[in-house]
C-alpha positions as semicolon CSV with decimal commas, in nm:
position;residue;x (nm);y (nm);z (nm)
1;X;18,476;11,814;2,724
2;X;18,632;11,444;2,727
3;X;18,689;11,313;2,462
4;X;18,708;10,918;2,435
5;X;18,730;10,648;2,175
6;X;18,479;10,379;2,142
7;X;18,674;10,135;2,283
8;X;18,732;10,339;2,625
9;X;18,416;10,410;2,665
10;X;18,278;10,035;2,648
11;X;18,601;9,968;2,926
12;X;18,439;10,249;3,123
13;X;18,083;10,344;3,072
14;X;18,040;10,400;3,476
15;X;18,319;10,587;3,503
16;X;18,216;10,821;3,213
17;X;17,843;10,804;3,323
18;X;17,994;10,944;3,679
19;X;18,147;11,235;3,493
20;X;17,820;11,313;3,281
21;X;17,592;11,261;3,650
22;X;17,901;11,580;3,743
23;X;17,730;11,794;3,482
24;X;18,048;11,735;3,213
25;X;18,009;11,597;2,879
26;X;18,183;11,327;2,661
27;X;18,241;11,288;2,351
28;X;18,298;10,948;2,177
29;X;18,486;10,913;1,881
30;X;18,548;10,626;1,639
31;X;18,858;10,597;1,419
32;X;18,901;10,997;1,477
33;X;18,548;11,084;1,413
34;X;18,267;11,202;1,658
35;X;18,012;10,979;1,659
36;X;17,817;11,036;2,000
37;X;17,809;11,274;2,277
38;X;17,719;11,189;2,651
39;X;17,545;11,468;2,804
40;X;17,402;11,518;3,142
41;X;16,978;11,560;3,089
42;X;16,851;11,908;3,125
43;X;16,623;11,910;3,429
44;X;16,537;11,594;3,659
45;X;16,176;11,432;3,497
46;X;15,897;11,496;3,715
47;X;15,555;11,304;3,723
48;X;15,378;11,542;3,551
49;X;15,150;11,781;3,718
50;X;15,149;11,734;4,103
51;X;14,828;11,804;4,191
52;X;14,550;11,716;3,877
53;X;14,289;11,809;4,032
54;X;14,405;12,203;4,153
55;X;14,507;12,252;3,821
56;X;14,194;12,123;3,651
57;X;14,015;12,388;3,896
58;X;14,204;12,659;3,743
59;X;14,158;12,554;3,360
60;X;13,886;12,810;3,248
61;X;13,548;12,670;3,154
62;X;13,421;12,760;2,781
63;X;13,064;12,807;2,747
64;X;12,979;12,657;2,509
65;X;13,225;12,378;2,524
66;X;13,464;12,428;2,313
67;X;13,439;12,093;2,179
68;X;13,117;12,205;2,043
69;X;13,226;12,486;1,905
70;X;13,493;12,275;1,688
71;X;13,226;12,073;1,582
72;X;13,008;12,399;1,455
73;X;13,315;12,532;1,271
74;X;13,397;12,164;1,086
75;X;13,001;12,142;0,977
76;X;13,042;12,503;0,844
77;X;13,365;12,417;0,634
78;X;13,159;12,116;0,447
């Protein structure tokens, strides 16, 4: 892991953001002292699910809805 001051790293953010985009990290120090840590991000974000509607097809179907069911359990609690 680099390690850089604060000073370096405003002088050189791309350079250090090239390093992180490697997979390496960097650490940023102030007067000695760690105060940050650029990391590269676990996984790449997606868009969520890619296909809404195949996955809605495969979400089971509660009979009765389950929303109903909440509803029965709060009315019994009061």
């Amino acid at each position: 892991m680099r390690t850089v001051g604060v000073r370096e790293a405003r002088q050189n953010l791309s350079l250090l953001l090239d390093e992180v985009k490697k997979g390496r990290e960097v650490l940023i120090t102030e007067d000695g002292r760690p105060v940050a840590k650029l990391v590269p991000l676990d996984r790449p974000r997606t868009r969520g699910v890619p296909n809404l509607a195949a996955f809605r097809r495969r979400m089971p179907v509660f009979d009765p809805p389950l929303s109903a069911t909440m509803r029965e359990e709060r009315e019994d609690r009061a």
